[in-house]
C-alpha positions in Angstrom: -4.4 18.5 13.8 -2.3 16.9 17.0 0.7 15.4 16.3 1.5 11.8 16.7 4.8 10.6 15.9 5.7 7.6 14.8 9.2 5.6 14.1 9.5 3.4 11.1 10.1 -0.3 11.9 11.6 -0.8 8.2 11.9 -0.2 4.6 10.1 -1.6 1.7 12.2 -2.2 -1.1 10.9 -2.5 -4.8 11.8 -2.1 -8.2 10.0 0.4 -8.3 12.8 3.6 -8.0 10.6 6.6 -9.4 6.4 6.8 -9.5 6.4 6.8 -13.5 4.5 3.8 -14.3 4.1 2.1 -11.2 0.9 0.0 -10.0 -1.4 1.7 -8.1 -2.8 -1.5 -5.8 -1.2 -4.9 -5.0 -3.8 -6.1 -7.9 -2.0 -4.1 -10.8 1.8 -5.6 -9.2 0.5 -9.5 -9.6 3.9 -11.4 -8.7 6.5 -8.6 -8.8 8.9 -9.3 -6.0 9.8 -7.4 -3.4 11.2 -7.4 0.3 10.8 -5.9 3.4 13.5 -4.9 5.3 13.2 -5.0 9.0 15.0 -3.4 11.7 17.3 -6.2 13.8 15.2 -5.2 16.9 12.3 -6.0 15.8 12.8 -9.4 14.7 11.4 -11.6 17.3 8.5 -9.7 16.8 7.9 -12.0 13.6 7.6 -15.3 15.2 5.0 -17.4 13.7 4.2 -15.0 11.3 5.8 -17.6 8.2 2.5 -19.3 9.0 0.3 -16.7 6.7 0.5 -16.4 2.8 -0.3 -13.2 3.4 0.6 -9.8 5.4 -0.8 -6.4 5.3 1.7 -3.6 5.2 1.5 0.0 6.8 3.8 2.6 5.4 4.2 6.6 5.2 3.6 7.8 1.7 6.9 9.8 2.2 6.9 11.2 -1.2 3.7 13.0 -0.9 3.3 16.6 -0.2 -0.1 18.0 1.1 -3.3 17.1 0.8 -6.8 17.9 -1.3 -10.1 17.1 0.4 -11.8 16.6 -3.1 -9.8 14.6 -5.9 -10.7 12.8 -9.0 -9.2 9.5 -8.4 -7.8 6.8 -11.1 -11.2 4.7 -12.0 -13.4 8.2 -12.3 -13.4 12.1 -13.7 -15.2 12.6 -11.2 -14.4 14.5 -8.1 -14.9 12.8 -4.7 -14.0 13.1 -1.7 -10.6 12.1 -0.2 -12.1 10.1 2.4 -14.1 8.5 -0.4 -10.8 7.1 -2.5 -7.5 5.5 -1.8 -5.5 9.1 -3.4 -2.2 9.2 -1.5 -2.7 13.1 -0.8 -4.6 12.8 2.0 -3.9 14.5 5.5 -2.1 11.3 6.9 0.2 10.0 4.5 -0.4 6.8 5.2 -0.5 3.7 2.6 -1.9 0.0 3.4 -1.3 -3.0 0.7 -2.1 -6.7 1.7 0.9 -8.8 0.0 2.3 -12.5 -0.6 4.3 -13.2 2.2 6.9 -15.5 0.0 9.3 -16.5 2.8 11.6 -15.0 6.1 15.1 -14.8 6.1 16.2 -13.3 9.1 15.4 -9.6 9.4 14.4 -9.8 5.3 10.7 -10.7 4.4 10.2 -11.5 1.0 6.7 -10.8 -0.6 5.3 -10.3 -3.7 2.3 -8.0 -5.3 4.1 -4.7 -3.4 2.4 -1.8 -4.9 5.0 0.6 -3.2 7.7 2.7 -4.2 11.5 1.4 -3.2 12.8 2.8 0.1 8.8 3.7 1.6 9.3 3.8 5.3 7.5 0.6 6.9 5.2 1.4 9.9 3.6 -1.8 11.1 3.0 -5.6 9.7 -0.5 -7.3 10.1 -1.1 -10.9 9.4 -4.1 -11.1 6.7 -6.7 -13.2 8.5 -9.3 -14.4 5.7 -12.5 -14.6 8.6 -11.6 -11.1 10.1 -10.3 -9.3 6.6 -13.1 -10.2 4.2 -16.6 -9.5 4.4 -19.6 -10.7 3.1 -22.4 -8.3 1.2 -20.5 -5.6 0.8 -20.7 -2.9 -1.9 -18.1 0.0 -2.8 -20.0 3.4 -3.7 -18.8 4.5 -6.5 -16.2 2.0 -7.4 -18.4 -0.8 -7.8 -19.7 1.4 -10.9 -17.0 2.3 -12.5 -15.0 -1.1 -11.7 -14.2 -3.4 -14.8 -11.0 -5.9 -15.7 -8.6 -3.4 -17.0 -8.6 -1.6 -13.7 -6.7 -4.7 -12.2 -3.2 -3.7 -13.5 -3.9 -0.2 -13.1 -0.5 2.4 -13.2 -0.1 5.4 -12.5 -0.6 8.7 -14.6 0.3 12.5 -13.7 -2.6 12.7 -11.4 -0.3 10.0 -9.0 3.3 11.8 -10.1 1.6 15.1 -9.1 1.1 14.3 -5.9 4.3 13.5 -4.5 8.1 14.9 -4.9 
């Protein structure tokens, strides 16, 4: 693989200090606080950006080690491909979640529904823009068959420990 290097614009901070029971999408951490600390120079970049209720977050999944092309992910035991699921063991580390943006307070923004573990490196911030972000007709492969409520508060298990420290 080429390299590409990237420098962390912030840290996401949780309550969320160790992977043992933690939510596994922005669904299963409904209201749960949390902030996003930015670096001072990169504060002007967040002008106008207290006009959204929401903000998708890019992050390194700095806990995970390696990768596995074929996994059986939380809603199957099934295996399926990596590209397939939203496993964190994948060959970019990389982690999205679309959260509550609550307020700004200088270099602090604080959001809620943060599905992340505390001190995750923050890589970018996208405003959520309903007529570009959603999409009409859509269907999910797999998921859409195994979906049901008690997925919505989903946490994680060994599979999710297992793949990071």
């Amino acid at each position: 693989m080429s390299e590409i290097k990237f420098e962390t614009i912030g840290t996401i901070r949780t309550s969320y200090k160790t992977l043992e029971n933690m939510p596994i999408q922005p669904m299963g951490a409904k209201g749960v606080k949390a902030s996003v600390e930015l670096k001072s120079e990169f504060v002007d970049g967040l002008k106008d950006l207290e006009e959204f209720s929401h903000i998708t977050l890019l992050y390194h999944l700095h806990k995970v080690t390696g990768y596995k092309l074929r996994v059986i992910p939380f809603m199957d035991t099934e295996e399926h491909g990596v590209f397939a699921t939203r496993s964190p063991r994948r060959p970019n580390a990389i982690g999205i979640s679309t959260v509550k943006l609550i307020s700004i307070d200088g270099n602090i923004l604080h959001v809620e529904d943060a599905d992340v573990l505390d001190g995750t490196p923050l890589l970018d911030i996208k405003p959520f823009f309903g007529q570009f972000d959603n999409r009409e007709n859509i269907k999910s492969g797999w998921l859409d068959r195994k979906w049901d409520e008690k997925h919505k508060t989903l946490k994680s298990d060994e599979r999710f420990k297992t793949s990071m420290d």
